[in-house]
C-alpha positions as CSV (number, residue, x, y, z in Angstrom):
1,X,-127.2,-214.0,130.3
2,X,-127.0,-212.8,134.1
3,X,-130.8,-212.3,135.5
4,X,-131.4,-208.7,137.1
5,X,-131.4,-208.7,140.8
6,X,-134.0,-205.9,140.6
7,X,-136.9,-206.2,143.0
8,X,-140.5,-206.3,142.2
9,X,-143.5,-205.4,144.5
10,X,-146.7,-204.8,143.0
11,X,-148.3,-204.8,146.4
12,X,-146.3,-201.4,147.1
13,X,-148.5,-198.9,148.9
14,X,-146.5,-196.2,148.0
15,X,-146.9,-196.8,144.1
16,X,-149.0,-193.1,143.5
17,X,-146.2,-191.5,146.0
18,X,-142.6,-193.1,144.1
19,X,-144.1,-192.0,140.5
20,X,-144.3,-188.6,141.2
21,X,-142.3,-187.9,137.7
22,X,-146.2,-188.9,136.4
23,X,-148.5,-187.0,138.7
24,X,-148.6,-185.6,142.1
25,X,-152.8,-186.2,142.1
26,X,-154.8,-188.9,143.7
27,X,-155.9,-192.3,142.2
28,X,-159.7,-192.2,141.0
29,X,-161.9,-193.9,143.2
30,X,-163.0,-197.6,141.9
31,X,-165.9,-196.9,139.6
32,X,-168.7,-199.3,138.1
33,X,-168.0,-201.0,134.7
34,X,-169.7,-204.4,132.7
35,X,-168.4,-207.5,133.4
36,X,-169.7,-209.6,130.6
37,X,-171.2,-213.5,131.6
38,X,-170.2,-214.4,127.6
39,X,-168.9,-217.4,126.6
40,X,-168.7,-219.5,130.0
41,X,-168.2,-223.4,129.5
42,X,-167.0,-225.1,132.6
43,X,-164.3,-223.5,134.6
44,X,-161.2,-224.7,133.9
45,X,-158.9,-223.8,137.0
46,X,-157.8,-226.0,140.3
47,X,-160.6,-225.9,143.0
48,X,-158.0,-227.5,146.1
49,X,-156.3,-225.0,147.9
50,X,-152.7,-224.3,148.5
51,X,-151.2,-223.2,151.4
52,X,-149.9,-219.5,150.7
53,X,-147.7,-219.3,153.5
54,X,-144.7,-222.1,152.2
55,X,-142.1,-221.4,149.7
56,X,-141.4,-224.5,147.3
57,X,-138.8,-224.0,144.7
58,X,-138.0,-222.3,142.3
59,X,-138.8,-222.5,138.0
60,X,-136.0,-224.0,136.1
61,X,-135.7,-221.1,134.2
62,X,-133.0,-219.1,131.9
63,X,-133.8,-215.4,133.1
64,X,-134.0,-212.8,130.7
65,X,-133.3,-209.1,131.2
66,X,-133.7,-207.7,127.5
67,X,-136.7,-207.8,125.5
68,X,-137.4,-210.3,122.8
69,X,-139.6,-208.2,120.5
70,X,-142.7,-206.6,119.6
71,X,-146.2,-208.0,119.0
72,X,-148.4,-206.6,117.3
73,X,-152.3,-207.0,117.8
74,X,-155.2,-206.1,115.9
75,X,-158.4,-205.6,117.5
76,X,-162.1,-204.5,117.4
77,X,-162.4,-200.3,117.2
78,X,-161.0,-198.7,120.7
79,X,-164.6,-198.3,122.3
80,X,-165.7,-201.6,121.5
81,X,-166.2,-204.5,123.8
82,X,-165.1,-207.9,122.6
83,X,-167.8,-210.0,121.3
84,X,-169.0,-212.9,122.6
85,X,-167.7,-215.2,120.4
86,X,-164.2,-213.3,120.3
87,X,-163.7,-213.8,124.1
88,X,-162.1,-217.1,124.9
89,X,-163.5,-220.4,126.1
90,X,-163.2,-220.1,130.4
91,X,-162.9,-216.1,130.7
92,X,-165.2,-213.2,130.8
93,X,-164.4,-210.1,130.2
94,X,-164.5,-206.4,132.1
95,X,-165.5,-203.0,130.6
96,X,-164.9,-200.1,132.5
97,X,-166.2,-197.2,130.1
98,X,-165.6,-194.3,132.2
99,X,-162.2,-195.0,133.8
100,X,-161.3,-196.3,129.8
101,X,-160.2,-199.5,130.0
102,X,-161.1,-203.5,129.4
103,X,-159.3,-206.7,129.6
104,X,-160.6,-210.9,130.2
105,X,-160.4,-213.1,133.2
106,X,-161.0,-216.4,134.1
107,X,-165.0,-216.9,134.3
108,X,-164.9,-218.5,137.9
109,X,-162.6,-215.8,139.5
110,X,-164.9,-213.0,141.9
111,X,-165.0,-209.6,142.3
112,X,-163.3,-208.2,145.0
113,X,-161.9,-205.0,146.7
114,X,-157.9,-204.5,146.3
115,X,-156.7,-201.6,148.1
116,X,-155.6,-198.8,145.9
117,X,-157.0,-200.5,143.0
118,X,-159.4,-199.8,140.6
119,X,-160.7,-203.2,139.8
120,X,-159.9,-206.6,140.7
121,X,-160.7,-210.0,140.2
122,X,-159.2,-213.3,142.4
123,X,-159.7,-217.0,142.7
124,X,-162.0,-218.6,144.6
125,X,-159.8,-220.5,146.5
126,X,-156.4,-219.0,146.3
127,X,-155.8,-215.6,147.6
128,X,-152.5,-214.8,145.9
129,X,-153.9,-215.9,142.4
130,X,-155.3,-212.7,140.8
131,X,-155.7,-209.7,138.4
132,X,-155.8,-206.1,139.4
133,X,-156.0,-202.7,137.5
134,X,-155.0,-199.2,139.0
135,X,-154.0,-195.9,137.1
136,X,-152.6,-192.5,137.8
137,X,-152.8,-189.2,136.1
138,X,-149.9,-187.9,133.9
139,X,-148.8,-185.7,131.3
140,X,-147.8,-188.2,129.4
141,X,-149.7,-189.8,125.5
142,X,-147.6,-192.9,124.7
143,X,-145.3,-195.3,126.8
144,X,-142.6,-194.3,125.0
145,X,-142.7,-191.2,125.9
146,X,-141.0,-192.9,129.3
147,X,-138.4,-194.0,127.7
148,X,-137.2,-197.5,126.5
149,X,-139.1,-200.9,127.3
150,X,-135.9,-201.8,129.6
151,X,-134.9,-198.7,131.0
152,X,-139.0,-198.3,132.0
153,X,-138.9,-201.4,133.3
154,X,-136.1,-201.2,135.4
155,X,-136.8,-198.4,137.0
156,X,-139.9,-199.5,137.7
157,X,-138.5,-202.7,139.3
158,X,-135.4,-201.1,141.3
159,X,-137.4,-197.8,142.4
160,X,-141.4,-198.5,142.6
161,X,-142.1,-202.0,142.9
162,X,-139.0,-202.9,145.1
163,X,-139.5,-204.7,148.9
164,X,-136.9,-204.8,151.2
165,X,-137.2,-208.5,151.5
166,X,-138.1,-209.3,148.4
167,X,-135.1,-211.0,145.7
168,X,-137.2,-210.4,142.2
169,X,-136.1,-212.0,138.8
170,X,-137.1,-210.2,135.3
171,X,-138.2,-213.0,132.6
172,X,-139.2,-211.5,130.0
173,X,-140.6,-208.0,128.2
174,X,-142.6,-207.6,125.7
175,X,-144.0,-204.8,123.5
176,X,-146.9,-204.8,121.5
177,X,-149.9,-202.2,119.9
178,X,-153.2,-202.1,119.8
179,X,-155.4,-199.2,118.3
180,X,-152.4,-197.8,118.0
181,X,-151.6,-197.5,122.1
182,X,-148.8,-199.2,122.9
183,X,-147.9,-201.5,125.8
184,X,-144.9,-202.9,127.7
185,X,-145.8,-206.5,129.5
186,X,-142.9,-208.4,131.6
187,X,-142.9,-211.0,133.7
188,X,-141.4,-211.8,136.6
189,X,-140.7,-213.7,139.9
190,X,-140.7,-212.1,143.6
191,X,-138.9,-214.4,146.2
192,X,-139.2,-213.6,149.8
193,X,-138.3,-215.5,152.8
194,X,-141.2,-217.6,153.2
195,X,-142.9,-217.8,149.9
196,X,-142.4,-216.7,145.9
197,X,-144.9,-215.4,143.9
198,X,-144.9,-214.8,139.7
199,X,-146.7,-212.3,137.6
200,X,-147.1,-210.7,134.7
201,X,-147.7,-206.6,134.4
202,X,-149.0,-204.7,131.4
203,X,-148.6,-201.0,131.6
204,X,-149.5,-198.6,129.3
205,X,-150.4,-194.6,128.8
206,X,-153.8,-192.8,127.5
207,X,-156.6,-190.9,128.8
208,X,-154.3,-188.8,130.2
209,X,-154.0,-191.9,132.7
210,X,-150.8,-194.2,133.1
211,X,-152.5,-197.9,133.6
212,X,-150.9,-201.1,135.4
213,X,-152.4,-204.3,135.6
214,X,-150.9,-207.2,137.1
215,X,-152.3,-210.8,137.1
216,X,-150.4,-213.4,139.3
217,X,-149.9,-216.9,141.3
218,X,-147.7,-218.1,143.8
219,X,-144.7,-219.6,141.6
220,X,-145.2,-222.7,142.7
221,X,-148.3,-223.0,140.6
222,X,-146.9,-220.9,138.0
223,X,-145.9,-223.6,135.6
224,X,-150.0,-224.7,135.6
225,X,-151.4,-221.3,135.3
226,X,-148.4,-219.1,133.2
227,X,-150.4,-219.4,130.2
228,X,-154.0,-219.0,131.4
229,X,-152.7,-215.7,133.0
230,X,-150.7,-214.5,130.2
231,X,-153.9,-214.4,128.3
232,X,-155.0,-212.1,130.7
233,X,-151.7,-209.7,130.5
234,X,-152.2,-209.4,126.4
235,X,-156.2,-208.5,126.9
236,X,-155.7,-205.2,128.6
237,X,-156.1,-202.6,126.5
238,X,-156.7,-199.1,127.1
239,X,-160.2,-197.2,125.8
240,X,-160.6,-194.0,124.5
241,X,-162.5,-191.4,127.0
């Protein structure tokens, strides 16, 4: 199968502006929520740092443009926080009751300010390596509503996430429910001239609110952190409000 030469920029600043089909209102500001200090054994990430600036390689990967599937989760009630002994060894997890919305992150990542997000949590050490959370209004109840996990996911990538010098390559998609809210998570690689980055993004619809979190790395590092971060992608779920 041909990987999709579709590019992907979650760092967009014009996100709100190209999904105007959604909503035509402004983001809510960043609001206070519970980050929970469960659970936390000794950290478990890489404490050198990397230089961000240099591109090395690229995975030895078999792209994949279609979805595989659909996973089904089952969780605690939609307005409960995980408990302690449910989150995993090496994460906390974040609450936001009001904005409706909680997902786990590695326990020695920091808080910190990511513009025209509404949380957001990075490494220590390594800039690039992170999760963030933003939302816009909508008319919209479900993802479906949107239309199909690869025609959504597309259009996302070719019209909204898309840098002019950016060559991005779609992985893999995903569905899955929770609560029964349903949520698309893909991953995929963004090359640009002098570096390449890899992330995952879960997106999903309630509250009246269409949710996007991406987690990351620079792709170099990607084969050591993938599966730390996809645990992060498959947390997120969406709370009622």
């Amino acid at each position: 199968m041909v990987a999709s030469s579709i590019s992907l920029s979650c760092f967009s600043p014009c996100l709100s502006n190209k999904l105007n089909y959604l909503s035509h209102s402004n983001e809510s500001p960043r609001n206070t929520a519970i980050s929970s200090f469960s659970n936390v054994i000794g950290a478990g990430t890489e404490t050198t740092s990397d230089d961000d600036g240099q591109f090395v390689g690229r995975l030895q990967r078999r792209p994949l443009l279609l979805g595989l599937g659909t996973l089904t989760a089952s969780v605690l009630p939609a307005n409960h926080p995980l408990k302690a002994e449910e989150i995993p060894a090496k994460y906390r997890e974040f609450v936001d009751f009001k904005d409706g919305y909680s997902y786990i992150y590695p326990q020695d990542w920091k808080d910190f300010d990511f513009r025209g997000h509404d949380s957001a949590f990075k490494d220590r050490y390594l800039q690039l390596q992170n999760v963030r959370v933003r939302f816009i209004p909508t008319q919209k109840k479900d993802i479906h509503e949107l239309g199909p996990m690869e025609e959504v996911v597309s259009n996302l990538v070719k019209h909204v996430y898309a840098a002019p010098n950016q060559r991005p390559t779609i992985y893999d998609m995903q569905e899955r429910s929770v609560d029964g809210k349903n949520y698309y998570t893909f991953e995929y690689v963004l090359t640009s001239p002098n570096y390449s980055s890899a992330s995952f993004a879960t997106i999903g619809v309630g509250n009246g609110r269409y949710y996007t979190l991406i987690v990351g790395a620079l792709e170099r590092r990607w084969r050591r952190v993938r599966d730390q971060l996809k645990v992060v992608a498959d947390s997120f779920k969406i709370l009622d409000i």
